[in-house]
Backbone as a printed PyTorch tensor [residue, N CA C, xyz], in Angstrom:
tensor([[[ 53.7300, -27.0760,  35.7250],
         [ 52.4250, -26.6060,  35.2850],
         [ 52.6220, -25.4880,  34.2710]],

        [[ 51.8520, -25.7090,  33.2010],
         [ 51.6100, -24.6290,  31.9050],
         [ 50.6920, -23.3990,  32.1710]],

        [[ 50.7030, -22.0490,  31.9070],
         [ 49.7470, -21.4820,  32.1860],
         [ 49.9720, -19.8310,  31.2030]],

        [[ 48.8110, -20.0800,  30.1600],
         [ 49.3560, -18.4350,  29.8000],
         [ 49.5010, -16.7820,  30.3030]],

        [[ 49.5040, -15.9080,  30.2920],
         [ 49.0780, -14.7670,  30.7110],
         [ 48.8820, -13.7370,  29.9080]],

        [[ 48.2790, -12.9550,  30.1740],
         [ 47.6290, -11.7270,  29.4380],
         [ 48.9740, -10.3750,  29.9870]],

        [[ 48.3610,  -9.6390,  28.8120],
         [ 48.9310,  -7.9680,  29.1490],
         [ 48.4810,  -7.3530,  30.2900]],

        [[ 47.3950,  -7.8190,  31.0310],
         [ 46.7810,  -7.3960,  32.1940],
         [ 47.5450,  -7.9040,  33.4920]],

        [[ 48.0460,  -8.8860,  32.9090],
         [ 48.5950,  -9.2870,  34.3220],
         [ 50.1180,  -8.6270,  34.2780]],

        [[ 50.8750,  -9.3420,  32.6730],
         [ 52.5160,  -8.8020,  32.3650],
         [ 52.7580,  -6.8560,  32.6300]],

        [[ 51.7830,  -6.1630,  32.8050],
         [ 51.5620,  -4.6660,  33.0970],
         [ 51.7340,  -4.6990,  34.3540]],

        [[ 50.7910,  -5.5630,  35.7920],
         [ 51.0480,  -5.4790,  36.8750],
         [ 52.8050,  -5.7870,  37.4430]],

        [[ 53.4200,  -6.4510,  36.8020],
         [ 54.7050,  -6.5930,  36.7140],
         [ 55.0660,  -5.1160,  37.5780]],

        [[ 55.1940,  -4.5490,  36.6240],
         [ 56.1140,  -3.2190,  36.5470],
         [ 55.1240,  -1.6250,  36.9890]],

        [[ 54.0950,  -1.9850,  36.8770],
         [ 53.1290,  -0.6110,  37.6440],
         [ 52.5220,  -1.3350,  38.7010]],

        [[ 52.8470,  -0.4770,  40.1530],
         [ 51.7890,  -1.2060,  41.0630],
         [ 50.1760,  -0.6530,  41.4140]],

        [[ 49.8670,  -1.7540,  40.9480],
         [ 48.3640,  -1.8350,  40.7660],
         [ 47.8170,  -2.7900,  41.6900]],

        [[ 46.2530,  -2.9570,  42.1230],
         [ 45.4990,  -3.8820,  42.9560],
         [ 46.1440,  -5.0560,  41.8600]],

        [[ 46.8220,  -6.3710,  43.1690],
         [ 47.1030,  -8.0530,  43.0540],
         [ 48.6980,  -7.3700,  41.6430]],

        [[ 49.3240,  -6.5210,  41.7710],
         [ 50.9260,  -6.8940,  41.9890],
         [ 51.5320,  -7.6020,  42.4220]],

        [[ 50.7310,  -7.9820,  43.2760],
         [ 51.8480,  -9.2180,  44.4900],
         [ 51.3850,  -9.8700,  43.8930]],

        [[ 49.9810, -10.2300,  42.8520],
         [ 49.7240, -11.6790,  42.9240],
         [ 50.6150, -11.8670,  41.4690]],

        [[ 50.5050, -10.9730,  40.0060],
         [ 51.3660, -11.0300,  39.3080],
         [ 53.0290, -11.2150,  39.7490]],

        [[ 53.4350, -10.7210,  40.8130],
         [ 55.0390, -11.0180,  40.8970],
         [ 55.2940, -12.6560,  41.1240]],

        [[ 54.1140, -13.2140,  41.8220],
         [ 53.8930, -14.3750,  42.7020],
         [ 54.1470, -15.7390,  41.2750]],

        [[ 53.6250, -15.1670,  40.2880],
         [ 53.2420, -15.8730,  39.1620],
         [ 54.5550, -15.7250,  38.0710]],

        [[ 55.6450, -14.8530,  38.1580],
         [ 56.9910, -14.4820,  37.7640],
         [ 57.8680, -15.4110,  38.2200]],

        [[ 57.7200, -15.1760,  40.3020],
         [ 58.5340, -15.8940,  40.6940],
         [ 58.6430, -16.9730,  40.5560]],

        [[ 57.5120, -17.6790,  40.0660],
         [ 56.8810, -19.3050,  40.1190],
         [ 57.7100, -19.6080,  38.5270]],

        [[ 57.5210, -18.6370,  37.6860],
         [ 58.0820, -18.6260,  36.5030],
         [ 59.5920, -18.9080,  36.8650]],

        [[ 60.0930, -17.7060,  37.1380],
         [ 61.6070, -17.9680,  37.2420],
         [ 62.7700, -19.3590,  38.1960]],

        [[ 61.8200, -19.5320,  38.8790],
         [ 62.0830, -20.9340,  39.6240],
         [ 61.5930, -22.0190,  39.0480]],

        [[ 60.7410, -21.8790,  37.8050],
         [ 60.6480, -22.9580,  37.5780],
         [ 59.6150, -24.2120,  37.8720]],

        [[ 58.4060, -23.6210,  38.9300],
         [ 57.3350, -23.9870,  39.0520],
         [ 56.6940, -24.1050,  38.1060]],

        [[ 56.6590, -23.0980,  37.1240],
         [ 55.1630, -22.7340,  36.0690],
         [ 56.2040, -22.1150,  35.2090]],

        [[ 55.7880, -22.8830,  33.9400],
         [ 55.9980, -22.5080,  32.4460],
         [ 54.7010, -21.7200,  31.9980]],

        [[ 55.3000, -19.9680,  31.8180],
         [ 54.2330, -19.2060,  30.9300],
         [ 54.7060, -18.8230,  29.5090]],

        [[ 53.4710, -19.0170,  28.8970],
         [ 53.2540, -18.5800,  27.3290],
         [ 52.3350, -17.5370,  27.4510]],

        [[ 52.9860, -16.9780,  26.4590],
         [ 52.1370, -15.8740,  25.5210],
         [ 51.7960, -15.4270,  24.2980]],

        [[ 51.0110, -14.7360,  23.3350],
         [ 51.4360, -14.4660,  22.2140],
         [ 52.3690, -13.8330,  22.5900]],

        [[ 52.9860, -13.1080,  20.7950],
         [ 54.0630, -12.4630,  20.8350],
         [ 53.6910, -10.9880,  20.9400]],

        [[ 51.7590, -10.7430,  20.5240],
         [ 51.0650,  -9.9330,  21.0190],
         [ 51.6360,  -8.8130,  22.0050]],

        [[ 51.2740,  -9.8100,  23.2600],
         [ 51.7730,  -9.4900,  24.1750],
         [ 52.6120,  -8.0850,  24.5950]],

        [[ 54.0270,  -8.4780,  24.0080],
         [ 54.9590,  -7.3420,  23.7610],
         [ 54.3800,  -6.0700,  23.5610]],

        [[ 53.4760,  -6.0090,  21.9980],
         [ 52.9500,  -4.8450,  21.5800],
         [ 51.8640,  -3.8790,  22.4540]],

        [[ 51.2600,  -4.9490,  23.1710],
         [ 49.9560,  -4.5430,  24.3160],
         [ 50.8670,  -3.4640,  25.4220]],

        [[ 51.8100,  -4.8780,  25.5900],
         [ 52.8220,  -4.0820,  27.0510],
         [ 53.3080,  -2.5920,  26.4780]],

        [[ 53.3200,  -2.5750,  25.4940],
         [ 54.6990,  -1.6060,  25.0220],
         [ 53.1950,  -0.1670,  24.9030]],

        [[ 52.1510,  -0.8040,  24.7150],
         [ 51.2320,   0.8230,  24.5360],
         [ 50.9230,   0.8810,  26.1540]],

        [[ 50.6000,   0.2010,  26.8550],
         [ 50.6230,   0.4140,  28.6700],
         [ 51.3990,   1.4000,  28.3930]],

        [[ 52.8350,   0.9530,  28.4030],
         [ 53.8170,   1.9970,  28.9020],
         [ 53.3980,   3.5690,  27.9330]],

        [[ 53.4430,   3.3010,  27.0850],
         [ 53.1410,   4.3260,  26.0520],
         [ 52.1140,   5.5510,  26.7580]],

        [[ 51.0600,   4.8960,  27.1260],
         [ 49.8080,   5.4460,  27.7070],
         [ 50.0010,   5.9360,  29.0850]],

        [[ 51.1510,   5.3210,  29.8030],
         [ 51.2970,   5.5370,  31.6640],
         [ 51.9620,   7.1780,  31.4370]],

        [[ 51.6350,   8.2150,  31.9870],
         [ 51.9470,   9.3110,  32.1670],
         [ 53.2730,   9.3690,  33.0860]],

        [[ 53.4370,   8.6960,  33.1480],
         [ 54.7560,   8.7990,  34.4950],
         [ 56.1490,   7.6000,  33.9080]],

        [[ 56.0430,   7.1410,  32.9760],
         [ 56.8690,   5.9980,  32.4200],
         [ 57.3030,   6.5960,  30.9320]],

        [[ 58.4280,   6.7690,  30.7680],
         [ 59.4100,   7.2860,  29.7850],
         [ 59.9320,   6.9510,  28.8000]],

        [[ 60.2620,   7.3120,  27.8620],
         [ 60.5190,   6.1780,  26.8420],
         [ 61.6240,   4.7070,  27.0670]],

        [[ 62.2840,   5.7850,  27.7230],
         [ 63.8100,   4.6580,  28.2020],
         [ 63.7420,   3.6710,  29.2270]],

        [[ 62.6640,   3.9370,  30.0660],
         [ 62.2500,   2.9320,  31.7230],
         [ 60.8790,   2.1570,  30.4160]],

        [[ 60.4520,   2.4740,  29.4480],
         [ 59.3430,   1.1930,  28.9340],
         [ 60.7240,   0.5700,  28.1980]],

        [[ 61.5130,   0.8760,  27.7600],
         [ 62.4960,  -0.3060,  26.7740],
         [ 62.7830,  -0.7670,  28.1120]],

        [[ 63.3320,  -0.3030,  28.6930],
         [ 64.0650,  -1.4700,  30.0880],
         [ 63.0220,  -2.4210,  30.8340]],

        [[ 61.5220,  -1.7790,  30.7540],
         [ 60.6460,  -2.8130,  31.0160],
         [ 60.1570,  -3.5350,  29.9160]],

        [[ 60.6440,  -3.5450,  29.3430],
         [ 59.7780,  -4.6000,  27.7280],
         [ 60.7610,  -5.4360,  28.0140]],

        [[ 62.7530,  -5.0120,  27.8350],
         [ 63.6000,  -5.8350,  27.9790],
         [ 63.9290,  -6.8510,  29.1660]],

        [[ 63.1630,  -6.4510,  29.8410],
         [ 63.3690,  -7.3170,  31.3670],
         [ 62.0230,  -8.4970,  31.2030]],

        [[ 61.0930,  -7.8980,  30.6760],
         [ 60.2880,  -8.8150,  30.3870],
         [ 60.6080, -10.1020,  29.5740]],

        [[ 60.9910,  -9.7310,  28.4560],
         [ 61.1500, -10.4040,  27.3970],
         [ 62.8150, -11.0900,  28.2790]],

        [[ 63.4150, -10.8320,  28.9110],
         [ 64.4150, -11.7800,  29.3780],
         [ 63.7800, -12.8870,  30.3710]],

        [[ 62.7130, -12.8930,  30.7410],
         [ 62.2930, -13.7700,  31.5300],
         [ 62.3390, -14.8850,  31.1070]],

        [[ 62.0090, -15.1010,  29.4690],
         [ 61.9510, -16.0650,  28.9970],
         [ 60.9920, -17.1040,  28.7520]],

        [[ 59.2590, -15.8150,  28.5950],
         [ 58.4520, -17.1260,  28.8840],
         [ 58.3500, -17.6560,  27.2150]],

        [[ 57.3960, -18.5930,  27.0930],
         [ 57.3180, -19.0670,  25.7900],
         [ 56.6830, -18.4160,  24.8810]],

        [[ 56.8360, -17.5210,  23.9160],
         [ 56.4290, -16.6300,  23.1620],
         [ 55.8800, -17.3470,  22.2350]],

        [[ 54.1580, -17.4840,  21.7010],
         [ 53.8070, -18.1460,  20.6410],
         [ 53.7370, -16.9140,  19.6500]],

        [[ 53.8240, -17.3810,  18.1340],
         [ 53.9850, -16.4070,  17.0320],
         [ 52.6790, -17.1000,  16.1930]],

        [[ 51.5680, -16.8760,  16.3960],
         [ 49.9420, -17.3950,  16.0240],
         [ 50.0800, -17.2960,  14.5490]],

        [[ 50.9510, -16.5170,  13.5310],
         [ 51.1430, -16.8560,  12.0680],
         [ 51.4510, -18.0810,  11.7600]],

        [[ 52.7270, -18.4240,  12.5530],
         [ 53.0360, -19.3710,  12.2270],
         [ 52.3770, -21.0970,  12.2490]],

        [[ 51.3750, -20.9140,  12.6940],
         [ 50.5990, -22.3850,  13.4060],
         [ 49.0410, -22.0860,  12.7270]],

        [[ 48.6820, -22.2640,  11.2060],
         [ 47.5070, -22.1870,  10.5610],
         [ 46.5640, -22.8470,  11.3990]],

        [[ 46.7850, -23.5510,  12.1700],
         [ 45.2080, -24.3070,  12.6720],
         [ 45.4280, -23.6000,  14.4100]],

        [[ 45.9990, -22.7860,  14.7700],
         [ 45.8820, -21.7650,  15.9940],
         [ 45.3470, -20.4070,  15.5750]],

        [[ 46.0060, -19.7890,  14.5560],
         [ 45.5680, -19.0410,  13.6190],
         [ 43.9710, -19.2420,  13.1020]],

        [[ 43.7690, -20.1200,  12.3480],
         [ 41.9990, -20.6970,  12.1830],
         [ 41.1810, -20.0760,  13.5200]],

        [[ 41.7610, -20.8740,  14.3730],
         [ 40.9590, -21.1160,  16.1110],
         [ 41.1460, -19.4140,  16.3780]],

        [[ 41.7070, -18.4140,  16.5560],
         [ 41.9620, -17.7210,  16.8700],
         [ 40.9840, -16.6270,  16.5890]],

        [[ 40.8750, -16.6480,  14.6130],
         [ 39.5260, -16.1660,  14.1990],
         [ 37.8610, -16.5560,  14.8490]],

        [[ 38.3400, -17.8120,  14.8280],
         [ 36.5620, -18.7150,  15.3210],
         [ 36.4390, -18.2290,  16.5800]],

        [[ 37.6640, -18.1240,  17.1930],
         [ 36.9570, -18.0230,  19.0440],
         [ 36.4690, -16.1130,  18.9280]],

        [[ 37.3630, -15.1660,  18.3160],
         [ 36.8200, -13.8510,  17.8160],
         [ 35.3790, -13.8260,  17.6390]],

        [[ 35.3750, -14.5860,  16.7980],
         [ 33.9840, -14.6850,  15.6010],
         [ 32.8230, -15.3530,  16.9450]],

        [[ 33.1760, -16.4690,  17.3320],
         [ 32.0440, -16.7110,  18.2350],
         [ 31.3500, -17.0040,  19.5060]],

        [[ 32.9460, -16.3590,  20.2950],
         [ 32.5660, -15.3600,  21.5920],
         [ 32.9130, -14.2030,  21.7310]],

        [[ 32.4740, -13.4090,  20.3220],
         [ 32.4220, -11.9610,  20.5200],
         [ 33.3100, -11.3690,  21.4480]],

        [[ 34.8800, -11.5580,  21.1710],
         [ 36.0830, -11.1570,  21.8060],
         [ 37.0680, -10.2510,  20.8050]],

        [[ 37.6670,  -9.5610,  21.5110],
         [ 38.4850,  -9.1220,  20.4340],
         [ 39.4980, -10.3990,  19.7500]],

        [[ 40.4440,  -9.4780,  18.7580],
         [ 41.0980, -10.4890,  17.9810],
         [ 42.5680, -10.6940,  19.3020]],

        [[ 42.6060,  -9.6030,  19.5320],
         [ 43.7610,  -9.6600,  20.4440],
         [ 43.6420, -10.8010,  21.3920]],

        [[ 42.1600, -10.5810,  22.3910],
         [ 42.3740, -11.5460,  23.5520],
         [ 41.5540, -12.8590,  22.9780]],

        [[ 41.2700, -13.4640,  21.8120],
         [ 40.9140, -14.0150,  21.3380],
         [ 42.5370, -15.4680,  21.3140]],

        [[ 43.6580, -14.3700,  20.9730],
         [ 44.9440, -15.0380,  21.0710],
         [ 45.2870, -15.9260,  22.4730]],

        [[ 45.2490, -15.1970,  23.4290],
         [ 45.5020, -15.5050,  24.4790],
         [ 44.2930, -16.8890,  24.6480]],

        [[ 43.0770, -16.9930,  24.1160],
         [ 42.3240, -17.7490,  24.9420],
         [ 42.3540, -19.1940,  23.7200]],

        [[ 43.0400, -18.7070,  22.3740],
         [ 43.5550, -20.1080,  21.6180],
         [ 44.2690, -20.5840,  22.2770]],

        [[ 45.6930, -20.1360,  22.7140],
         [ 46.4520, -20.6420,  22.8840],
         [ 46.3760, -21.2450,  24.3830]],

        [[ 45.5800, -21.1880,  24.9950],
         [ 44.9540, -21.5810,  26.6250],
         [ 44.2420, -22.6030,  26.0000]],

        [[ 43.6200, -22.9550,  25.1130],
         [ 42.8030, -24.2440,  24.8630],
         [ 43.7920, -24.7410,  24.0940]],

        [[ 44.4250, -24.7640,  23.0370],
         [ 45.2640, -25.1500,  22.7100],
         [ 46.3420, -26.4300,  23.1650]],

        [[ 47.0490, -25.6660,  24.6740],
         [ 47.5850, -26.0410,  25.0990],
         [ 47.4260, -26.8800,  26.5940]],

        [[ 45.7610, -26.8370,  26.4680],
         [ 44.8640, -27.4590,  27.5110],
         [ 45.0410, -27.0500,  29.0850]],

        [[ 45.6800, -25.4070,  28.6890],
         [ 46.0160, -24.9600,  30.5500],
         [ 44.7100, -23.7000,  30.6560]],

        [[ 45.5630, -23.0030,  31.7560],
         [ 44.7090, -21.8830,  32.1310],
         [ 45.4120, -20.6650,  31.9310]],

        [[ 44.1180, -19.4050,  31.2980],
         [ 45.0640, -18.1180,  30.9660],
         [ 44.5970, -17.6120,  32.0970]],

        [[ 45.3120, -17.0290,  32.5540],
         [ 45.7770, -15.7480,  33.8160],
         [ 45.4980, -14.8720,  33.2390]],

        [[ 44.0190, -14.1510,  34.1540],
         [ 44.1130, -12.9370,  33.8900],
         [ 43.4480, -11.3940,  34.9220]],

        [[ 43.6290, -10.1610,  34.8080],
         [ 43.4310,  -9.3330,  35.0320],
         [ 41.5040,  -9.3190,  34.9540]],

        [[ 41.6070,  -9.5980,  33.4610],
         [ 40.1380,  -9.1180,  32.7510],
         [ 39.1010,  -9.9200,  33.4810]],

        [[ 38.1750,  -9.1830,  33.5310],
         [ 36.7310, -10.1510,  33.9030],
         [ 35.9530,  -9.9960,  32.9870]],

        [[ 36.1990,  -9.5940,  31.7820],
         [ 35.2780,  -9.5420,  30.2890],
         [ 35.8210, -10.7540,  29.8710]],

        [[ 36.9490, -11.0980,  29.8150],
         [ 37.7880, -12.4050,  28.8500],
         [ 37.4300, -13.3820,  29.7860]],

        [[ 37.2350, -13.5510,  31.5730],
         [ 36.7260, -14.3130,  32.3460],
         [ 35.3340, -14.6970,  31.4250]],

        [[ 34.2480, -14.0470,  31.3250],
         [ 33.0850, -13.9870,  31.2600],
         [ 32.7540, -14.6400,  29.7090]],

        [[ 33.6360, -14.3930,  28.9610],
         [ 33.5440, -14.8920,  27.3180],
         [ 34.0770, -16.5180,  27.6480]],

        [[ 35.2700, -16.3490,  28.1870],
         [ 35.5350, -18.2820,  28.5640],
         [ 36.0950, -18.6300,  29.6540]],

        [[ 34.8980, -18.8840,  30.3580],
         [ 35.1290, -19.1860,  31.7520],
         [ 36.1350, -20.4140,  32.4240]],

        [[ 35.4370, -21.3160,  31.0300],
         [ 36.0480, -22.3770,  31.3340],
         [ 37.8940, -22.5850,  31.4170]],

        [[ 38.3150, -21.9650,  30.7980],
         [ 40.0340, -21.6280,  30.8590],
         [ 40.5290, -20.7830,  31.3860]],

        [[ 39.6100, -19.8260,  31.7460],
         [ 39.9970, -18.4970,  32.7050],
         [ 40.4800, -18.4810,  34.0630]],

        [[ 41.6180, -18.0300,  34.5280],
         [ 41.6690, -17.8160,  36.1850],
         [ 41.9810, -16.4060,  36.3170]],

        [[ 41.3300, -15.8160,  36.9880],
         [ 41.6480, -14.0290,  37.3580],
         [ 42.6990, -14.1750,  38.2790]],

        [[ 43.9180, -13.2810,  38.1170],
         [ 44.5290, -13.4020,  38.8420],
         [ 44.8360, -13.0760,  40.1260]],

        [[ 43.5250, -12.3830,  41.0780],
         [ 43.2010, -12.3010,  41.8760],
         [ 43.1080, -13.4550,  42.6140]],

        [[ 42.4220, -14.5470,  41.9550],
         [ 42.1830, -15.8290,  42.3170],
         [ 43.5080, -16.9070,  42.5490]],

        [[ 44.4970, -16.0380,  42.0050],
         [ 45.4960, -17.0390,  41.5280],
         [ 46.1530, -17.5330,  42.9900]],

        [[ 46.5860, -19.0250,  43.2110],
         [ 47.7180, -19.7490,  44.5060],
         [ 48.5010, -20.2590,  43.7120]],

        [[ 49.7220, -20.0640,  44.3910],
         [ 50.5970, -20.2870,  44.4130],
         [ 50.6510, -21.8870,  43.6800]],

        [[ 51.1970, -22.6040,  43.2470],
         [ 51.2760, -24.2490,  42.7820],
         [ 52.3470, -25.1750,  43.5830]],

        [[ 53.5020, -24.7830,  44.3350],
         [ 54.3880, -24.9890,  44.3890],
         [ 54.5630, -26.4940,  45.5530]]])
């Protein structure tokens, strides 16, 4: 099973926050091999101001958490490169009044005809139809 995720969830990773367990749950599924996740390449940059912004996380513990991330190995989409994801990316911005950022995440969830994982209940509420909060999230296995 395909499934993208947001910075909302890739943050619960590494700060424990309410449904940590359910983000680790969705790693482990990753790393075994249950569930193939994509992301933009976004992503990275989102994670990297979390850390930036966490008062208690250092410069040297956010590189070791960006790098542990990024070794996981999920599928990193690069939205320049793919003009008609890119197109979609603007349109879904433009006409469910989303940012451009999570606008990415919810191309590439239709796109790829799965479900984005997420934290947000604003990006729930703009497209329901591809959305799973990850509160909601079971296991697949």
């Amino acid at each position: 099973m395909k499934c993208v995720i947001d910075a909302s969830v890739a943050a619960k990773i590494f700060i424990a926050e309410e449904h940590s367990d359910k983000a680790m749950e969705i790693i482990e599924a990753h790393v075994r091999g249950y569930l193939l996740l994509s992301a933009p390449t976004l992503l990275l940059y989102e994670l990297g101001n979390v850390f930036w912004k966490h008062p208690q996380i250092a410069a040297e513990k956010a590189y070791t958490f960006i790098k542990r991330f990024v070794d996981l190995q999920l599928n990193f989409v690069n939205i320049y490169s793919d003009n008609d994801l890119l197109r979609n990316v603007c349109h879904i911005s433009k006409s469910r009044d989303v940012t451009f950022y999570d606008a990415t995440y919810v191309a590439i969830a239709e796109r790829d005809e799965t479900k984005l994982i997420t934290a947000d209940e604003e990006i729930l509420n703009k497209a329901p139809e591809i959305t799973l909060l990850l509160k909601e999230y079971k296991s697949q296995r």
